[in-house]
Backbone as numpy.savetxt, mean C-alpha at the origin, in Angstrom:
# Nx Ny Nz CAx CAy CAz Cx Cy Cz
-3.66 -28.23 -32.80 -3.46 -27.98 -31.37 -4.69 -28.49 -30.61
-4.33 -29.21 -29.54 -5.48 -29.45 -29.09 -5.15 -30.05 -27.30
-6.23 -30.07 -26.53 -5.96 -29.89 -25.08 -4.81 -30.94 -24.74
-5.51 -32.16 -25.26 -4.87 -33.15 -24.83 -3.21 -33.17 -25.28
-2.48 -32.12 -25.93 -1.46 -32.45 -26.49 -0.50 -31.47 -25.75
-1.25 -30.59 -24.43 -0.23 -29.51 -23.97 0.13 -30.12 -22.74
1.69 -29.98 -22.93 2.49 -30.32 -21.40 3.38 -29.54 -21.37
4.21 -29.50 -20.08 5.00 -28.45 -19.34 6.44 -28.65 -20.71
7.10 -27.20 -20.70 8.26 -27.32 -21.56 9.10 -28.26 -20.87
10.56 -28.77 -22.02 11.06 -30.05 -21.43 12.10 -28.94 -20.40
12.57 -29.85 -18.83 13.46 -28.98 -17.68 12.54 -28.59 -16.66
11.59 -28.45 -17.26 10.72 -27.15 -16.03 9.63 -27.71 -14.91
9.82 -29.34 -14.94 9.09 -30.23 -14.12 10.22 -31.08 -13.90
10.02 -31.53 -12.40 10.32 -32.69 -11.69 9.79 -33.89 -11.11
10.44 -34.90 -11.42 9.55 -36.06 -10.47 9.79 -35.83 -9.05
8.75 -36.22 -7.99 8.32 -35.72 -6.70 9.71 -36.68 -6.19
9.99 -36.37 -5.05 11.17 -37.00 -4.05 10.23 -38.06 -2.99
10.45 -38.93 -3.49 10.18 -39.73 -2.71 10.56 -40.28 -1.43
10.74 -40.28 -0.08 11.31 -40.16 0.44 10.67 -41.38 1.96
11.44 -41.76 2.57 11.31 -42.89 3.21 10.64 -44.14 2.88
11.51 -44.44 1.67 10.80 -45.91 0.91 11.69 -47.02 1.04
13.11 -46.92 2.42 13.26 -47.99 2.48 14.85 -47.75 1.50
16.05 -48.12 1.47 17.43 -48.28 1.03 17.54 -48.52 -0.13
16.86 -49.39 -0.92 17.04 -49.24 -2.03 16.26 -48.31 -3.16
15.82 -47.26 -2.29 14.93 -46.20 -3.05 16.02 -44.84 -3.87
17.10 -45.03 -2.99 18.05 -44.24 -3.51 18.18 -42.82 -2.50
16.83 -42.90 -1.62 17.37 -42.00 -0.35 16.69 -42.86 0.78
17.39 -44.20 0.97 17.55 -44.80 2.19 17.48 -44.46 3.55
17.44 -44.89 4.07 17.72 -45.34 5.46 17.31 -43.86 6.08
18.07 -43.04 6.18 17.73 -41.79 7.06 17.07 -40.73 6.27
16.55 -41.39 4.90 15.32 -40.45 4.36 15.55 -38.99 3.84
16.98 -38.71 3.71 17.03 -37.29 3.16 17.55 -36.37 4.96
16.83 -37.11 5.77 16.72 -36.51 6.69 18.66 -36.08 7.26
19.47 -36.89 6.80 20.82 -36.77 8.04 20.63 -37.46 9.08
21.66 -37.22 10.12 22.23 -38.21 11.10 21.61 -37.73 12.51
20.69 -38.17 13.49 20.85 -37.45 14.49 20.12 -36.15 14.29
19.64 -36.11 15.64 19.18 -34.25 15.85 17.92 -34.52 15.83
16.94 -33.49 16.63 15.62 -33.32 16.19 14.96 -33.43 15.28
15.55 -32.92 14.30 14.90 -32.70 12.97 15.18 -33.96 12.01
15.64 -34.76 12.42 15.89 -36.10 11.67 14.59 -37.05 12.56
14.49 -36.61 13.72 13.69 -37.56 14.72 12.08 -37.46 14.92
11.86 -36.60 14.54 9.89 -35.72 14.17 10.07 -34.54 13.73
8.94 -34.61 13.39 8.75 -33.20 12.09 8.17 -32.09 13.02
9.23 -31.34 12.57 9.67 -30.10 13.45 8.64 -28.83 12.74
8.25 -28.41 13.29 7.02 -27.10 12.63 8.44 -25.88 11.41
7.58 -25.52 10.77 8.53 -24.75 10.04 9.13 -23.26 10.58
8.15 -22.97 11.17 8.24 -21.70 11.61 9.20 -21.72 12.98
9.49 -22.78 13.96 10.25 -23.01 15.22 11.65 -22.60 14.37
11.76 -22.12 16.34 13.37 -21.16 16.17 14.01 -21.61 16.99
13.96 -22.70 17.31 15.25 -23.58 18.02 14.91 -23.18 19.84
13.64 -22.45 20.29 13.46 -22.10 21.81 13.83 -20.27 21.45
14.07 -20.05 20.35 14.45 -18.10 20.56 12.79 -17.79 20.37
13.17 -16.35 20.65 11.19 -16.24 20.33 10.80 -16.07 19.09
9.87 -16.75 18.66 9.42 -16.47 17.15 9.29 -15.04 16.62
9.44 -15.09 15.25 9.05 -13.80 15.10 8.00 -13.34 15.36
6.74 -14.33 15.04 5.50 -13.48 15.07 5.37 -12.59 16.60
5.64 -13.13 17.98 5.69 -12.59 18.69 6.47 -11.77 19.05
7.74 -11.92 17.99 8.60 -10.13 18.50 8.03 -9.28 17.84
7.22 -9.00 16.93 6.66 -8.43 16.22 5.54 -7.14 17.09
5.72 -5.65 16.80 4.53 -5.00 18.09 2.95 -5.56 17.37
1.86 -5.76 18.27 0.53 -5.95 18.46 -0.19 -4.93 18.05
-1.14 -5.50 17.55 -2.06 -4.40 17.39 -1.57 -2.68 16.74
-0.43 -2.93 16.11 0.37 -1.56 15.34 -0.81 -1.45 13.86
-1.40 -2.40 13.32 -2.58 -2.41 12.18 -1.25 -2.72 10.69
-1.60 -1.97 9.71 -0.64 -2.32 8.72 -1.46 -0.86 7.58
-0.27 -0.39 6.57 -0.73 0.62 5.53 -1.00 0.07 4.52
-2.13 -0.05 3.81 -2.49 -0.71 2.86 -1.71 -0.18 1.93
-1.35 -1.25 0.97 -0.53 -0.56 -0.23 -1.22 0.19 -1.42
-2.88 -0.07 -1.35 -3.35 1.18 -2.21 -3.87 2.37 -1.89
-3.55 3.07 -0.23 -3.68 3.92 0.31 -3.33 4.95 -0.70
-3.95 6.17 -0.47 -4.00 7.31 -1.35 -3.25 8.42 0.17
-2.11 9.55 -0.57 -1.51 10.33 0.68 -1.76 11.79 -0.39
-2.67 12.60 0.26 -3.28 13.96 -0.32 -2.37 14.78 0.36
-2.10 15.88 -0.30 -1.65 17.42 0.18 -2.42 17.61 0.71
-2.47 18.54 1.67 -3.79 19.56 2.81 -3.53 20.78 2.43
-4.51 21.42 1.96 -4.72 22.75 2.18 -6.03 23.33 2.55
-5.95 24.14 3.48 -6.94 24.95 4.27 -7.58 26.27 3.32
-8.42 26.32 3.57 -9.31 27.59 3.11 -8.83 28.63 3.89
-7.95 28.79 4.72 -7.63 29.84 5.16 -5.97 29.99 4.39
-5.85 29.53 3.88 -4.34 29.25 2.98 -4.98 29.83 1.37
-6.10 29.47 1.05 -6.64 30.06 0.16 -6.99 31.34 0.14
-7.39 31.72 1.30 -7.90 33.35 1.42 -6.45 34.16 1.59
-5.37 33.59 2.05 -4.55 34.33 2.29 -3.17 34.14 1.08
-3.67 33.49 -0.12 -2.71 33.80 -1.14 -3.07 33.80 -2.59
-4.06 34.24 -2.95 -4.90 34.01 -3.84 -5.76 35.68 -3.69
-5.29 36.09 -5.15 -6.84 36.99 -5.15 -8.46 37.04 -5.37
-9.08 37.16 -4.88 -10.54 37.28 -5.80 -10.41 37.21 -7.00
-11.52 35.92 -7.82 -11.46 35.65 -9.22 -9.96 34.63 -9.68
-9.51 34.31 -8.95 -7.91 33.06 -9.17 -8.67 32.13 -9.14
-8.04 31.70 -10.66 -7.96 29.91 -10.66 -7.21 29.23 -9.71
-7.45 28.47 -8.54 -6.56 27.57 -7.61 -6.02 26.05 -8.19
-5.09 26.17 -9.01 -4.65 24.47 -9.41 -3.79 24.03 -8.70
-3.52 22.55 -8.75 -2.24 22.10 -8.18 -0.92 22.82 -8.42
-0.71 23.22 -9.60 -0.08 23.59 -9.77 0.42 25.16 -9.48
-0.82 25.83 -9.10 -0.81 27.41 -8.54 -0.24 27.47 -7.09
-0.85 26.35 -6.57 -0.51 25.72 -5.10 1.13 26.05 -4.69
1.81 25.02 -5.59 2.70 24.48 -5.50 4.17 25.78 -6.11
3.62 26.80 -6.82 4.13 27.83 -6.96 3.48 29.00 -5.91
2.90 29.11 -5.24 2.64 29.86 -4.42 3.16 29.29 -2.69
3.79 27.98 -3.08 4.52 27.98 -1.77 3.28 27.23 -0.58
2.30 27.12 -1.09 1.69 26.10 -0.07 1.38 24.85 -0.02
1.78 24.10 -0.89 1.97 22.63 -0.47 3.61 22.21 -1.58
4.33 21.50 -1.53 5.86 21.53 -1.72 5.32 20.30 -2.80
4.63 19.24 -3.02 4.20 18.62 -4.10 3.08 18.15 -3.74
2.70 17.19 -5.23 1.22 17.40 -5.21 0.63 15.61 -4.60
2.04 15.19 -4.55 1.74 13.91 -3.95 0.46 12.96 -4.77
-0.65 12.26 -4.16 -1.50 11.91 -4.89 -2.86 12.84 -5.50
-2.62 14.19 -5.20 -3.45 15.12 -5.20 -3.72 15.87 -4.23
-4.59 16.75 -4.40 -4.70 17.69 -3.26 -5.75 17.79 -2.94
-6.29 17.58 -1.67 -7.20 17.66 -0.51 -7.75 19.24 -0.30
-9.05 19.72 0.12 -9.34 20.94 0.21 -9.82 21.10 1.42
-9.73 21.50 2.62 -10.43 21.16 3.87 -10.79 22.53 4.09
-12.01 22.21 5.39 -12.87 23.75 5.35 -12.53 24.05 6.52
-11.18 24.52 7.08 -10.20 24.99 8.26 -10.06 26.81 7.81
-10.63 27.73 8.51 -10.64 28.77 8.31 -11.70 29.51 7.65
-12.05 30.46 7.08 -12.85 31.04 7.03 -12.17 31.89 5.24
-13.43 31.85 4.04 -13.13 32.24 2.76 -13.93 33.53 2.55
-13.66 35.10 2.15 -14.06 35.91 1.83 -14.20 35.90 -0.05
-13.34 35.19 -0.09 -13.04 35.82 -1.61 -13.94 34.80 -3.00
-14.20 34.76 -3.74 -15.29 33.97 -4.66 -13.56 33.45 -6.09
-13.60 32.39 -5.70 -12.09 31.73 -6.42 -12.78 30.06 -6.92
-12.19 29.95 -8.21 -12.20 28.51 -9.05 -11.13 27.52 -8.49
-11.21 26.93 -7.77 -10.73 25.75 -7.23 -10.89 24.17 -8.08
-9.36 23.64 -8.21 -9.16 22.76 -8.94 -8.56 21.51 -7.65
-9.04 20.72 -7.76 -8.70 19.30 -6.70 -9.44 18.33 -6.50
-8.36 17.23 -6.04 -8.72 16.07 -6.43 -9.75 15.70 -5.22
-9.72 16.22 -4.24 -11.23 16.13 -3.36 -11.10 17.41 -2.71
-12.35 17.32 -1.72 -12.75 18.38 -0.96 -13.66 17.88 -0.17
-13.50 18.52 1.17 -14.17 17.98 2.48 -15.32 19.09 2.22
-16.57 18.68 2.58 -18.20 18.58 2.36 -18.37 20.44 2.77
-17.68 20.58 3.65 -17.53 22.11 4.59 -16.94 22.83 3.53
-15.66 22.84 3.02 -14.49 23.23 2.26 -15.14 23.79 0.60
-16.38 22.67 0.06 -16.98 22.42 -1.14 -18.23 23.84 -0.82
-18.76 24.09 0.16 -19.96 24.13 0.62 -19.56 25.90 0.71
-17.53 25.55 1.34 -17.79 27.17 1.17 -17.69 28.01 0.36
-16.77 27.18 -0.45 -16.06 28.13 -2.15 -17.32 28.00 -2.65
-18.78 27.36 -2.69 -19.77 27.96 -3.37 -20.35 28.98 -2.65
-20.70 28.77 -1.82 -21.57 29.74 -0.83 -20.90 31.25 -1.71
-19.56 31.11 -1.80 -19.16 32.90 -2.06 -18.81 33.02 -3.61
-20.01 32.03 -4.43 -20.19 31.98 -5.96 -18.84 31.49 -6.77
-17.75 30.66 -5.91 -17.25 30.40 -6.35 -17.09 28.85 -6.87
-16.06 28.38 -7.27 -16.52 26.35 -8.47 -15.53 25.81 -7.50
-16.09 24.51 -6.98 -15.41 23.67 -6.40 -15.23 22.24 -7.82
-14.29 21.91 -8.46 -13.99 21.38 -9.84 -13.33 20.40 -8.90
-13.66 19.28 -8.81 -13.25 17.41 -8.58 -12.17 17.14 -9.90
-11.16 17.13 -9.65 -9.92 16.72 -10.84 -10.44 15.08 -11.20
């Protein structure tokens, strides 16, 4: 085996179309092009819509776009924690999601520091906002990054 000996399987290449070489090329005279019309007469942009409005401009402005490796977290509040959870509870996704406060776990679950925590609880999630982290320790409890 060697470089010089690899080419495309046989079918899966074409010779290029040659095209306005004159009648006896085998696409003569009107070049592939047809009879008549604009588009036989200059080369028409690809994207033109005959005078309708292009798409790009029906399109809304400035709307931005969702990246396709965007991450979409559950929310739950520390005040959702204080109010279903006892002192000393492990908080998992999965405790969550049987206790009725977030319906799935989507790409994980988010911990935000919205409300106010009495109780000292082991918290399991895939992040936590800086406030949220700051408070489940403050009251000796584990903020655990899944």
């Amino acid at each position: 085996m060697a470089l010089n000996r690899f080419k495309p399987s046989d079918g899966s290449t074409r010779k290029k179309r040659r095209v306005g070489r004159g009648i006896g090329s085998g696409m003569g005279k009107t070049a592939t092009r047809g009879t008549k019309g604009q588009k036989a007469r200059r080369q028409v942009h690809p994207l033109f819509e005959g005078g309708q409005q292009p798409i790009q401009r029906r399109l809304p402005v400035k709307k931005g776009f969702r990246n396709v490796n965007h991450k979409e977290y559950a929310i739950v509040n520390l005040d959702d924690l204080q109010k279903h959870f006892e002192a000393g509870a492990e908080v998992t996704p999965d405790a969550l999601i049987k206790a009725g406060i977030i319906s799935k776990q989507k790409d994980g679950v988010k911990i935000l520091g919205y409300g106010k925590l009495d109780k000292k609880l082991k918290v399991q999630a895939a992040r936590f906002s800086k406030s949220a982290a700051e408070a489940i320790t403050a009251k000796g409890g584990e903020a655990i990054t899944l």
